[in-house]
N, C-alpha and C positions, 0 to 999 in steps of 0.2 A: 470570353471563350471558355468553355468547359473543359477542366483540366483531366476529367475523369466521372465516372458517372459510380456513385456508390450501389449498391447492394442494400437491401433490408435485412437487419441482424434476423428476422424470424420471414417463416412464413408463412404467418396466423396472426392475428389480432385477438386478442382478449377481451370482449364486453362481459365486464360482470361475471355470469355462470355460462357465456354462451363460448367459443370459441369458434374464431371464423375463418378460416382456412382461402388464404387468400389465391389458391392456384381455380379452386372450385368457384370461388364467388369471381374469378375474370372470366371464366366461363361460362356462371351464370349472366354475367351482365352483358358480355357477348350474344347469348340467345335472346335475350330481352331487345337487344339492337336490329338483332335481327328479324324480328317478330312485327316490330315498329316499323321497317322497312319493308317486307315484305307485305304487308297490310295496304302500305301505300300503296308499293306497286300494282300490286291485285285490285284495286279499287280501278286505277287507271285503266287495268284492261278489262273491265266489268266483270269481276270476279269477286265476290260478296267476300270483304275482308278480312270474316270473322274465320276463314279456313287458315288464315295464317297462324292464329294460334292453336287451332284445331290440327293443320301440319306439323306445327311443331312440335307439338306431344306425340306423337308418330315417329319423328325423325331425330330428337334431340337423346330420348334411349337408344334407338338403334345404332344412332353416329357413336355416342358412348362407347357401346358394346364393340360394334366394329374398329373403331380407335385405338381400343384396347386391346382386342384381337390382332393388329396388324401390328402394333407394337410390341406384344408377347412373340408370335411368328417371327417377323424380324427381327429381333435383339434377343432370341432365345438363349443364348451361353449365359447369362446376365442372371435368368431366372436357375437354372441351372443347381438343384438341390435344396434351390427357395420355392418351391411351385406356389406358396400362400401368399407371396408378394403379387401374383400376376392379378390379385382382383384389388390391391393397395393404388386404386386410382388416385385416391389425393394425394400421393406420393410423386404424381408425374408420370408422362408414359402415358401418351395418345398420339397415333400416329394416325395424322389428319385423312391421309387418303383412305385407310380402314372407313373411319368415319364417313367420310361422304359416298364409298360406294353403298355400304349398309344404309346411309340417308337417304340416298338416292333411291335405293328398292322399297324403301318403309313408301317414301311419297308417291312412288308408283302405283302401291296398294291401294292410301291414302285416296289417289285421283279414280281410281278402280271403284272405289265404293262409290264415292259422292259425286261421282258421274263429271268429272272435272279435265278438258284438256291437258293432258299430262306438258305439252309441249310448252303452253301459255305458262303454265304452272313453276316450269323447270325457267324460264324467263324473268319470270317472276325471283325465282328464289335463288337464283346465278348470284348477283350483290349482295343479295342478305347474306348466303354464305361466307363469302371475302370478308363483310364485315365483322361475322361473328367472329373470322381468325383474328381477324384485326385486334380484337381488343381481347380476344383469348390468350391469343401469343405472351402477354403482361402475365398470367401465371405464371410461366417458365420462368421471368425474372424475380418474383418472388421467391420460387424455389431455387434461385440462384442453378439454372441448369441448362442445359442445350447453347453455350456461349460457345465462341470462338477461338481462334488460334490467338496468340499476344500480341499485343498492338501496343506501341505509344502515343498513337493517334488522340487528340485531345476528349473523344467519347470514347474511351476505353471500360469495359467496366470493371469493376472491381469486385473480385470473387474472395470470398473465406479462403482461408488457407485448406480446412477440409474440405471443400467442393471441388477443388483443383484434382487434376489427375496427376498423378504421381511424377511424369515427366516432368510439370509445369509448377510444381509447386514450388519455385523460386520465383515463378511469374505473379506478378497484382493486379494488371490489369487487362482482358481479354475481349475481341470483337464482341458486340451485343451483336447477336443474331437474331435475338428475338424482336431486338427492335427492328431490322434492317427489314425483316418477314414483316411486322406489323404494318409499319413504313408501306411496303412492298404490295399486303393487302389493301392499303388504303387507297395504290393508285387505284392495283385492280378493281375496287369497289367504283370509282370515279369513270374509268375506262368502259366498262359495262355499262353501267348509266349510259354513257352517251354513245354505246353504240347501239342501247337501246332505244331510244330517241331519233338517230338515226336512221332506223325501221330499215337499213341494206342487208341483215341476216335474216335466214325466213326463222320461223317460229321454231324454237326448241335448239337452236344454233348458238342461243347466248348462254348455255351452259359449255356447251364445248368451248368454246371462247375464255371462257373461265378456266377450262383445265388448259389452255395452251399456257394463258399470264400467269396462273399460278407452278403451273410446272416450269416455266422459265424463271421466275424467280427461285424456286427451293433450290433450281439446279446449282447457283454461284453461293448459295446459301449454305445448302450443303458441302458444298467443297473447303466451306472456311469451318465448319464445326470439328471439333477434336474430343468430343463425347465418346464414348465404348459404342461400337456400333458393328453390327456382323456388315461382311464383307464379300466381294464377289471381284476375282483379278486383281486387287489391290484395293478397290474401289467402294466406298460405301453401296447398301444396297440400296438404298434411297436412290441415289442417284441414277442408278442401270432402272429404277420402276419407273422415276420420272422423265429418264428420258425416252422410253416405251408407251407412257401416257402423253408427252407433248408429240410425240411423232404420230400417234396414234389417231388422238385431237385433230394436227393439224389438216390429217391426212379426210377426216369427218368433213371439216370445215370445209376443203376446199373444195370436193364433191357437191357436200349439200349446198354451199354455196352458187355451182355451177348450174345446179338443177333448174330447168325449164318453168317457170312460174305464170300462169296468164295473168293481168293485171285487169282482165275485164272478169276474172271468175270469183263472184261473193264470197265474201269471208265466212268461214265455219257460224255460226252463234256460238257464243261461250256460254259455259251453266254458272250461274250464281250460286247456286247450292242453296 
C-alpha cells in the first residue's frame, strides 16, 4: 500500500541543450491521444480521418487561448500588478472550460468550411476531449499545483514546502486532485464510448453528456482544492460555473433526448471531406 505519493523535485527535464517543460509536453501528449482517437471515431462514422488532425490544429490554439483567458478572468487578484505573468502559460493556469468553449467554436468554423456535420463531429470529438484532460491533468502534478486540502490517507501527495500555501505549510501531504480529475476523466472517456455504441442519444447529444460527467466531477473536485481562487458567497467560482454548466447540460439532454425521432426517415449522408 502506498504510503504517500512523492512530487518531482523539477518541473522540466534537461536533455542536453533542450529543456522540456513537463506541464507543456502532458499537454502535448494529451492532444496526440486525442487525435488518435478521434481519428478512429471519425472513420467509424465515415468521416475521412484525416480532419482529425486537421481539427485539431483549429481547436488545440484556440482551447490554449480560451484556457488562458478563463483562468486570467477568473483568478484575476493573482495577476494583479503582474499583468506579463498572464501569457507565462508554462507556468500553469488553464482553466479547462475557457478552453473547450473557444474549442468548441474553432470546430464549428472548422465544420463550416469543410462542409462537415457539426453534430457527427462534436460525437466524435466528446472522448477525445475527456482523454486529452486525462493525461493533461499529469502537468499540474509536475508543477506540484492545484492539490488538495491534507490528508493522511495512504495516496496523500507530497508538496515542497514552498508550494504549500501559507496556512498549510506545516502540512506534507495533500489530496492529488489532479489524479482524482484524471482518474475522473478516464471514466468519462469509457462512459461516452459506450453511450456511443449504444446509439439511445441522437446526434450531437454526446457532447452535452460530456459537460454533464465532467462538471459532476470538477464539482466534489473543486470543493477539496485549497489553491488561491476568486470567490463568489464564500464559494469558489468554479464551482457556481460548473454547477450552471451541468444544470444547464442536463437540462439540453433531457429535451433533446425527448425529441420526436422517425426511425423509418434516412440518415443525413455525412461528408468525407
Amino acid at each position: 500500500m502506498l504510503m504517500s505519493i512523492p512530487s518531482p523535485s523539477s518541473g522540466s527535464l534537461d536533455l542536453g541543450p533542450i529543456t522540456l517543460r513537463m506541464y507543456g509536453f502532458m499537454i502535448a501528449l494529451g492532444v496526440i491521444a486525442a487525435v488518435w482517437l478521434m481519428g478512429k471515431r471519425f472513420m467509424s462514422k465515415g468521416i475521412n480521418p484525416d480532419h482529425a488532425s486537421g481539427l485539431a490544429m483549429w481547436i488545440v490554439p484556440a482551447g490554449i487561448i480560451g484556457a488562458r483567458v478563463y483562468h486570467v478572468i477568473t483568478d484575476w487578484r493573482r495577476f494583479e500588478g503582474n499583468w506579463d505573468e498572464a501569457v507565462q502559460i508554462w507556468r500553469g493556469g488553464l482553466g479547462i472550460l475557457g478552453g473547450v468553449i473557444f474549442g468548441l467554436l474553432a470546430a464549428f468554423f472548422y465544420c463550416r468550411k469543410h462542409n462537415l456535420d457539426i453534430k457527427e463531429v462534436m460525437d466524435g470529438v466528446a472522448p477525445a476531449l475527456a482523454l486529452a484532460q486525462c493525461i493533461g491533468r499529469w502537468g499540474n502534478y509536475f508543477n506540484q499545483e492545484l492539490f488538495g486540502r491534507p490528508t493522511n490517507l495512504p495516496w496523500g501527495l507530497e508538496i515542497h514546502q514552498r508550494k504549500r500555501p501559507i496556512e498549510y505549510v506545516a502540512e506534507e501531504t495533500f489530496h492529488p486532485t489532479f489524479l482524482y480529475e484524471s482518474l475522473w476523466n478516464a471514466l468519462v472517456v469509457i462512459l461516452l464510448i459506450k453511450l456511443g455504441k449504444l446509439g439511445k442519444l441522437p446526434s450531437g447529444l454526446l457532447m452535452v453528456a460530456y459537460f454533464i460527467s465532467y462538471s459532476i466531477g470538477r464539482l466534489w473536485i473543486e470543493a477539496l482544492r485549497i489553491d488561491e481562487a476568486s470567490k463568489l458567497l464564500g464559494l469558489r467560482i468554479n464551482i457556481w460555473v460548473f454547477t450552471v454548466v451541468l444544470i444547464a447540460s442536463a437540462v439540453i439532454l433531457f429535451v433533446g433526448s425527448r425529441q420526436n425521432i422517425d426511425p423509418d426517415q434516412p440518415a443525413e449522408p455525412k461528408s468525407t471531406g
